[in-house]
C-alpha positions as CSV (number, residue, x, y, z in Angstrom):
1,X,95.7,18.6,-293.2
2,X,92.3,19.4,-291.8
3,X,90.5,22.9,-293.0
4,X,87.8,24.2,-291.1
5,X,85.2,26.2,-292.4
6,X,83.4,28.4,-289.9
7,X,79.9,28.8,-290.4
8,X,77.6,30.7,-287.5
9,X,74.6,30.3,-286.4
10,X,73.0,34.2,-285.6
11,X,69.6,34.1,-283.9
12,X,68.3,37.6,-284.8
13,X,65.6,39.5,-282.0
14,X,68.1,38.1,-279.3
15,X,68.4,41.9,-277.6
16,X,66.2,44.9,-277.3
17,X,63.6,46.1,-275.5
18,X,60.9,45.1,-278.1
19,X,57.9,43.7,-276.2
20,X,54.3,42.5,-277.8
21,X,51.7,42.1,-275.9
22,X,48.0,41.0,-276.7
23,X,45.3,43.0,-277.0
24,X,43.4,42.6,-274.0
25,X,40.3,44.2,-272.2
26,X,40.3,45.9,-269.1
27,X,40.5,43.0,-266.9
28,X,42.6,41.0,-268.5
29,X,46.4,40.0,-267.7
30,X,48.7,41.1,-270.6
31,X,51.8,38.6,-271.5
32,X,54.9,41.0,-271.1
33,X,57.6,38.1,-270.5
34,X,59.5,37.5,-273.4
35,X,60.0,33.9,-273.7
36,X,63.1,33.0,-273.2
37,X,65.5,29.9,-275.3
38,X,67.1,27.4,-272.6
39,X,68.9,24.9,-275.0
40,X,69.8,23.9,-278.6
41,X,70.5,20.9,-280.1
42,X,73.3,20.5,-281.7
43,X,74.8,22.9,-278.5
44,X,77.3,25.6,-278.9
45,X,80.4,25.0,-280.2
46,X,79.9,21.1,-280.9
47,X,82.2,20.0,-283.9
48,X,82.9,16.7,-285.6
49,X,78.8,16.2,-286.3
50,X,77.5,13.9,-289.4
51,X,76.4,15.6,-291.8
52,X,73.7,12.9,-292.7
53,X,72.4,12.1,-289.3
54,X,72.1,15.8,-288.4
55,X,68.6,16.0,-289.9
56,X,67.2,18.7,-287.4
57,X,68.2,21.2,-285.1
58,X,66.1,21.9,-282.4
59,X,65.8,25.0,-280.2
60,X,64.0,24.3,-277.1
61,X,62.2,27.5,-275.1
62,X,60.3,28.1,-271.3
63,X,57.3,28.6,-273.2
64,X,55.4,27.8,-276.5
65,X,56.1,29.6,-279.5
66,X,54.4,30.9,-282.5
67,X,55.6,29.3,-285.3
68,X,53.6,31.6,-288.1
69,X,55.8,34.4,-286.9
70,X,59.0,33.2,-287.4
71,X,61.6,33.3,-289.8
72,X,64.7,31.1,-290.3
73,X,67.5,30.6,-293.2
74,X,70.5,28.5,-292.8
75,X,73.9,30.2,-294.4
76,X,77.3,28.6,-295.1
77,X,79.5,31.5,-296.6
78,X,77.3,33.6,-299.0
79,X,75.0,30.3,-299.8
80,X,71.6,31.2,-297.9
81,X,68.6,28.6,-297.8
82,X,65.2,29.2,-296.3
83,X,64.1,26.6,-293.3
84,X,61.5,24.7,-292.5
85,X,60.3,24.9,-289.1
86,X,58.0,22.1,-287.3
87,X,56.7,22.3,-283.3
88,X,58.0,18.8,-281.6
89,X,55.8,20.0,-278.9
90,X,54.6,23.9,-277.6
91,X,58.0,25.1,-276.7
92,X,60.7,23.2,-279.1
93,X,60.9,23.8,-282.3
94,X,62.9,21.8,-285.4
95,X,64.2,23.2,-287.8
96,X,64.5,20.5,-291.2
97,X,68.3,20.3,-292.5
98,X,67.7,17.0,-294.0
99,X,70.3,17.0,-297.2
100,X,71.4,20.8,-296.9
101,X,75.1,20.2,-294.9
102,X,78.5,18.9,-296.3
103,X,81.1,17.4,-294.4
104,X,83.8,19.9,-292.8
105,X,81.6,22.8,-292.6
106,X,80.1,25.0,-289.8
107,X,76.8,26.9,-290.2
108,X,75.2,29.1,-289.2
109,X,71.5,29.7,-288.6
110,X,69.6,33.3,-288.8
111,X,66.1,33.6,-287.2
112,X,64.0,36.4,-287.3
113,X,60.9,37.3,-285.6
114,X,60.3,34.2,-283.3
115,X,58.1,35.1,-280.6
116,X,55.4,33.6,-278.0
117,X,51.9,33.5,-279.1
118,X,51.5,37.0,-277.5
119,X,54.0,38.7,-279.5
120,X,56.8,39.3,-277.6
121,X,60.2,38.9,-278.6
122,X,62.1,35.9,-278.0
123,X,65.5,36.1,-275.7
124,X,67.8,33.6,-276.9
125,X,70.8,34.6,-274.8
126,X,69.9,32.0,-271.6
127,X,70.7,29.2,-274.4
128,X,73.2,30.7,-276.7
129,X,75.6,33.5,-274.5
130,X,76.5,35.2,-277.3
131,X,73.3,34.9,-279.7
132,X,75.4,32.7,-282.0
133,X,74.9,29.0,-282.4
134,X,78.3,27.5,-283.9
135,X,78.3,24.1,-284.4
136,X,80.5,22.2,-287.5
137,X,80.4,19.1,-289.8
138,X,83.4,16.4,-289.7
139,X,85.6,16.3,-292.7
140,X,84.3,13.3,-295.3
141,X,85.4,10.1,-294.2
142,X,86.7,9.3,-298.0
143,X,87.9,12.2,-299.9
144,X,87.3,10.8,-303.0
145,X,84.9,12.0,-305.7
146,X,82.2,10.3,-307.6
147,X,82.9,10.0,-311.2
148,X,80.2,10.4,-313.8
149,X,81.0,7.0,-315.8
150,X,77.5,7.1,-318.4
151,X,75.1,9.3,-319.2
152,X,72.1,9.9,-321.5
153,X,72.4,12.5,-323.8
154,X,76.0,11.8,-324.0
155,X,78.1,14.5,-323.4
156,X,78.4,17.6,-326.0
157,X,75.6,14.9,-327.8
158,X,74.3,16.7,-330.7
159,X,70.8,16.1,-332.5
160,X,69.2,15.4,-329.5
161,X,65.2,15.0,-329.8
162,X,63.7,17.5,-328.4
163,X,60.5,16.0,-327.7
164,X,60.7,12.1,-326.5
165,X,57.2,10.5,-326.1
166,X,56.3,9.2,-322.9
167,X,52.9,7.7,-321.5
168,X,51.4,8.1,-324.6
169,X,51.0,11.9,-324.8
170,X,53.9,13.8,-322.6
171,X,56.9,14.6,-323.7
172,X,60.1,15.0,-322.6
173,X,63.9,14.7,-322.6
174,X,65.4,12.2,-320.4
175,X,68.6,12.4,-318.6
176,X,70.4,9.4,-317.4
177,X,73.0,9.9,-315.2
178,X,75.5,7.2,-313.8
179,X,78.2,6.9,-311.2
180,X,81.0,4.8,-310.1
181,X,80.1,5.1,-306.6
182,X,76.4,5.2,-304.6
183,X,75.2,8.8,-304.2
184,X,73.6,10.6,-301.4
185,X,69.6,9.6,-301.8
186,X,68.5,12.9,-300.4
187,X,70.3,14.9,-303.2
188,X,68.5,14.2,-306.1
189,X,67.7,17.7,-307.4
190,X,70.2,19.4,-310.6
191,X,69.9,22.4,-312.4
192,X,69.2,22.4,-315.6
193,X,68.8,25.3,-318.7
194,X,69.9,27.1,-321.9
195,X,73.8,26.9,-321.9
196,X,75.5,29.6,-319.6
197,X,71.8,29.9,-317.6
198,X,70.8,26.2,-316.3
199,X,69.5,27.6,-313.2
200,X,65.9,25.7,-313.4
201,X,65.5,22.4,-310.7
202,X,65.4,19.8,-312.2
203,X,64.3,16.6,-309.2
204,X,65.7,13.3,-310.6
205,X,65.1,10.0,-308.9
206,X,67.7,7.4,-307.9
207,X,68.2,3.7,-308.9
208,X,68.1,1.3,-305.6
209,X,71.8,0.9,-306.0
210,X,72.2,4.7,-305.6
211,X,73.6,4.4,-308.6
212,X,71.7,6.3,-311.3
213,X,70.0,9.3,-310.9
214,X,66.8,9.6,-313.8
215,X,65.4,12.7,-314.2
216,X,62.8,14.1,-316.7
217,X,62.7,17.9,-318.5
218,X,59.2,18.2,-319.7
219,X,57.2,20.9,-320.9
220,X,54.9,23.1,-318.9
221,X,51.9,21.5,-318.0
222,X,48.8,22.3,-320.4
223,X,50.7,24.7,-322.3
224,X,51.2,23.3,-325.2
225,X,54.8,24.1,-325.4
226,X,57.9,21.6,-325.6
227,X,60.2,20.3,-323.1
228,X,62.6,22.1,-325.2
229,X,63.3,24.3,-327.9
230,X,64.8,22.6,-331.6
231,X,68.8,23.4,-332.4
232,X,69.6,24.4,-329.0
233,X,72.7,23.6,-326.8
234,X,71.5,23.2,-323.1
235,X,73.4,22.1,-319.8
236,X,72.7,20.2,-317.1
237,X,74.3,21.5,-313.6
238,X,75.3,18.3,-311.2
239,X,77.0,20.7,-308.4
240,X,74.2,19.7,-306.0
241,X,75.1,15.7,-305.7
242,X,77.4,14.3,-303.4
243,X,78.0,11.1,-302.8
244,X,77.6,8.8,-299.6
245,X,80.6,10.4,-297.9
246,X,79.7,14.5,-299.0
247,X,82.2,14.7,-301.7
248,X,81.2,16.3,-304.6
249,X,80.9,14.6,-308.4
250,X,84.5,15.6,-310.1
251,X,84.7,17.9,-312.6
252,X,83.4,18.9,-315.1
253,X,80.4,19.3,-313.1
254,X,78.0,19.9,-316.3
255,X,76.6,17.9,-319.0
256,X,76.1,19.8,-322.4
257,X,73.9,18.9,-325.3
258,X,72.1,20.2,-328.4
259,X,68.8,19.4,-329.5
260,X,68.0,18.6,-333.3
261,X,64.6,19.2,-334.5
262,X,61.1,18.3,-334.1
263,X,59.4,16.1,-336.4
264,X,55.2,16.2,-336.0
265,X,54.8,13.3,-338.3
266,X,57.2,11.0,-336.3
267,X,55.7,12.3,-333.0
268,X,51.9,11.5,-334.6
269,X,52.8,8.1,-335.1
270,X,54.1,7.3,-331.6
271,X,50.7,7.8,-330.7
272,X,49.9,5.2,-332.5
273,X,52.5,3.0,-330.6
274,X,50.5,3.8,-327.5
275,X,47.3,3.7,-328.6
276,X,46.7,2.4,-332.1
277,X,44.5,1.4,-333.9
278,X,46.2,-2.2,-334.1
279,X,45.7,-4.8,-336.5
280,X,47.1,-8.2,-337.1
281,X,48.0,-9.9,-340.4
282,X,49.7,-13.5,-341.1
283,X,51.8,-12.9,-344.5
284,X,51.4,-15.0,-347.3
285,X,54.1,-17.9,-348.2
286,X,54.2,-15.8,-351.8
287,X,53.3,-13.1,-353.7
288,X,49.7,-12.4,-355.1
289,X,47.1,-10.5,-355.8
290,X,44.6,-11.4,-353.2
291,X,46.9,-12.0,-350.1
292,X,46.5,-9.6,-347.1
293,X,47.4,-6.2,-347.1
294,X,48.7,-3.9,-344.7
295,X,48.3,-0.5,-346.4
296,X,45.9,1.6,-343.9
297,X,47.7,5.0,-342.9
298,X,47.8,5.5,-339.3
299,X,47.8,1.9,-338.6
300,X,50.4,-0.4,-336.2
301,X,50.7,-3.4,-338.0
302,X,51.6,-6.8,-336.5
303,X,52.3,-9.3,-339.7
304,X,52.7,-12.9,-338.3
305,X,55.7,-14.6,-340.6
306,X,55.1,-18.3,-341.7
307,X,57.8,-20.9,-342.0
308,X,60.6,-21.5,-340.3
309,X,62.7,-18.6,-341.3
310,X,59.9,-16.5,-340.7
311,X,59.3,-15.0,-344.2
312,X,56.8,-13.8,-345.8
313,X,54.6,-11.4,-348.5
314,X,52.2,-8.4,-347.4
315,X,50.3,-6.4,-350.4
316,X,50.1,-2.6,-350.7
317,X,47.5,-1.1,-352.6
318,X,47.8,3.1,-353.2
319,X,45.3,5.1,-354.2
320,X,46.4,8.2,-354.3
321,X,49.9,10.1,-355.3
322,X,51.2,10.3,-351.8
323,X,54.5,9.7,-350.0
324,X,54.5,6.6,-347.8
325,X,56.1,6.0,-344.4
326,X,56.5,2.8,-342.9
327,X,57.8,3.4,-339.3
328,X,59.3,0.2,-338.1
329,X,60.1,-1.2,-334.9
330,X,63.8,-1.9,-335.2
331,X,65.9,-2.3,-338.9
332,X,63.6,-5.0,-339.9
333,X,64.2,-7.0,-343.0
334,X,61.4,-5.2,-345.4
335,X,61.4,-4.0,-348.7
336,X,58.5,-2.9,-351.7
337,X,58.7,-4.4,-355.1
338,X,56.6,-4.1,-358.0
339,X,54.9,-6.9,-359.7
340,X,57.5,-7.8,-361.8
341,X,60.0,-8.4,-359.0
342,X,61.8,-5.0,-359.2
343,X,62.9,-2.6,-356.0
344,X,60.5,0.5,-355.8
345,X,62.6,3.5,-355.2
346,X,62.7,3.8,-351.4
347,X,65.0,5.4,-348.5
348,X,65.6,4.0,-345.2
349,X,66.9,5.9,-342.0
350,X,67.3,5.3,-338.4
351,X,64.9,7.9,-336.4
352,X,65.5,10.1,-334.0
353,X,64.8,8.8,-330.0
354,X,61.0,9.6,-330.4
355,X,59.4,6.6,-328.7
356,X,59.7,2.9,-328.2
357,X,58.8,1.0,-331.0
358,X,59.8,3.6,-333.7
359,X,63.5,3.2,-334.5
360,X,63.8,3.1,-338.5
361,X,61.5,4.7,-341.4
362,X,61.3,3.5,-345.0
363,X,59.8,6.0,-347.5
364,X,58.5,5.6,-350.3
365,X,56.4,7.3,-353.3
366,X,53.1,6.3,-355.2
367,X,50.5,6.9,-358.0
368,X,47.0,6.1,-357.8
369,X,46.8,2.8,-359.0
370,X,50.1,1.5,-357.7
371,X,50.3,-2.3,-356.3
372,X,53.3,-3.4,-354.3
373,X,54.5,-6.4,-352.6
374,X,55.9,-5.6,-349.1
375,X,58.7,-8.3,-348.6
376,X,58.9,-9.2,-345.4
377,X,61.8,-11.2,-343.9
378,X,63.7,-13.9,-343.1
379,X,63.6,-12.8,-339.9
380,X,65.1,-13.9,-336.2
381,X,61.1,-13.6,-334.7
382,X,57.7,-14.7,-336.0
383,X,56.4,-11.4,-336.3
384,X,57.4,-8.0,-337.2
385,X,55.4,-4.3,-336.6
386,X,55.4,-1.2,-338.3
387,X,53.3,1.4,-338.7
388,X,51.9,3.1,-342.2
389,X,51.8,6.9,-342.4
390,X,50.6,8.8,-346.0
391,X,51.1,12.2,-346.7
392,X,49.2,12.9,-350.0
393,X,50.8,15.2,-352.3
């Protein structure tokens, strides 16, 4: 069964006596005649419309009009959104509805204050009887709605890093979000905020399959701030997609997720990632004390592996009591021994989603003095890269 939804279109300054008239000198003509509104497009009382090719409605009057004085809005039951309106020539105006109707819907449009460029007035009843537009949307073709099938964070994630870097120096949290069907292109805005308040735009953009909407939270601009705050559980609105057809994306209609915390040491060496300084070593087909060594904090190391298992030896020298971090692209095959061939106490951990080429950390702790071969390898490529980080203590 079909349901209509009646939505009206009411053109406010329609009656009255109002008049405005320039201020002229003594013999001048003044402009009394109210201009007056001869047709619409859509007309009165059309139904069935598109909702996606009805980009526009136009109202077209016996003289031109003053744009700067008019004021439009576009309702559908208490939902209320401010118009933008364009001249198509002197005496038709557009009025921009590009992405704002659903399918089975009637609107209804309010203006306020249109007048001709001496003030007065407009009478809209020569195109509208009543001074109500009514026009409505036919019912989606396919009543079927998208399903979210993937998204980044995953739902109700947890320990989500609240500060991804991005270009080298912004930051941000990402949200992927992926359907089973293509989406509306000209819907690409959600809402996004603390849990129980994600009333902030947020303006995605969609794959070429319509597929995949990306959309980035950052931080205000030159604030110094973060895109978010650390051990907080946010949501992400979807209510304003629709797919191809106007359905909207079945519930639940929110993604939920809860940042972990910020870590300045990881986020320092991204920026190294981006912008160095870089060095290349080749490793050494054994251990000694005079092969290369790849000990310089704040470094991204390449180390080209020899051989054909790609294996090799790297040297680290410390000179201070410091901890030691070794951020490495991917859970390569690295470990520190002493000279005698033993394991130096170490830990190793995934990281949080900082950057690429940051996904693992080994730690480690040394006295001044300390010499230690990095072991490096067998490996599936010929190189490996990592990048050192000391934190004296």
């Amino acid at each position: 069964m079909r349901r209509w939804v009646l939505v009206s279109v009411v053109l406010a300054g329609c009656g009255g006596d109002d008049l405005g008239a320039l201020d002229a000198g003594p013999d001048a003509v003044t402009d009394v005649t109210r201009p007056r509104l001869l047709a619409t497009t859509p007309a009165d009382g059309t139904t069935g419309l598109a909702h996606r090719e009805l980009t526009s409605l136009q109202l077209r009057f016996d003289e031109p009009i003053d744009l700067a004085r008019g004021v439009v809005r576009l309702r559908a039951g208490a939902t209320s959104t401010a118009l933008t309106a364009g001249a198509i020539d002197p005496s038709t105006v557009a009025l921009d509805v590009t992405g704002l109707l659903d399918p089975g819907q009637v609107y209804s449009v309010e203006l306020d204050g249109w007048a001709d460029r001496a003030g007065n007035l407009a009478d809209l009843t020569p195109g509208i009887a009543d001074g109500q537009l009514d026009f409505a949307t036919a019912p989606p073709a396919e009543p079927v709605a998208p399903r979210l099938i993937a998204a980044r964070p995953a739902p109700d994630a947890v320990d989500v890093y609240p500060a991804e870097v991005f270009d080298g120096t912004s930051q941000r949290v990402r949200v992927v979000l992926t359907f089973d069907e293509p989406m509306d292109p000209a819907r690409a805005t959600l809402s996004w905020g603390p849990a129980g308040d994600p009333g902030a735009a947020l303006i995605g953009a969609w794959s070429d399959d319509g597929l995949t909407l990306t959309a980035d939270i950052v931080a205000p601009i030159l604030t110094g701030q973060r895109p978010v705050a650390d051990r907080t559980t946010y949501a992400v609105d979807l209510g304003g997609l629709r797919d191809l057809s106007g359905n909207r994306v079945e519930p639940p209609r929110q993604l939920r997720f809860t940042t972990g915390s910020y870590d300045a040491l990881l986020n320092h060496s991204c920026g190294h990632v981006f912008f160095g300084p870089f060095t290349t070593v080749v490793a050494a087909s054994a251990p000694a004390s005079t092969i290369v060594r790849a000990d310089t904090p704040h470094t991204r190391y390449t180390v080209e592996l020899p051989g054909p298992l790609h294996a090799g030896y790297a040297r680290f020298r410390a000179p201070t009591r410091a901890t030691v971090y070794l951020f490495l692209d991917g859970d390569l095959p690295l470990i520190v021994e002493r000279a005698d061939g033993s394991a130096v106490a170490s830990t190793r951990a995934a990281t949080p989603r900082a950057c690429g080429g940051i996904s693992d950390v080994l730690v480690f702790h040394t006295e001044p003095g300390d010499q230690f071969s990095m072991v490096l390898g067998p490996h599936d490529q010929p190189e490996l890269r990592f990048i050192v980080e000391a934190v004296a203590e």
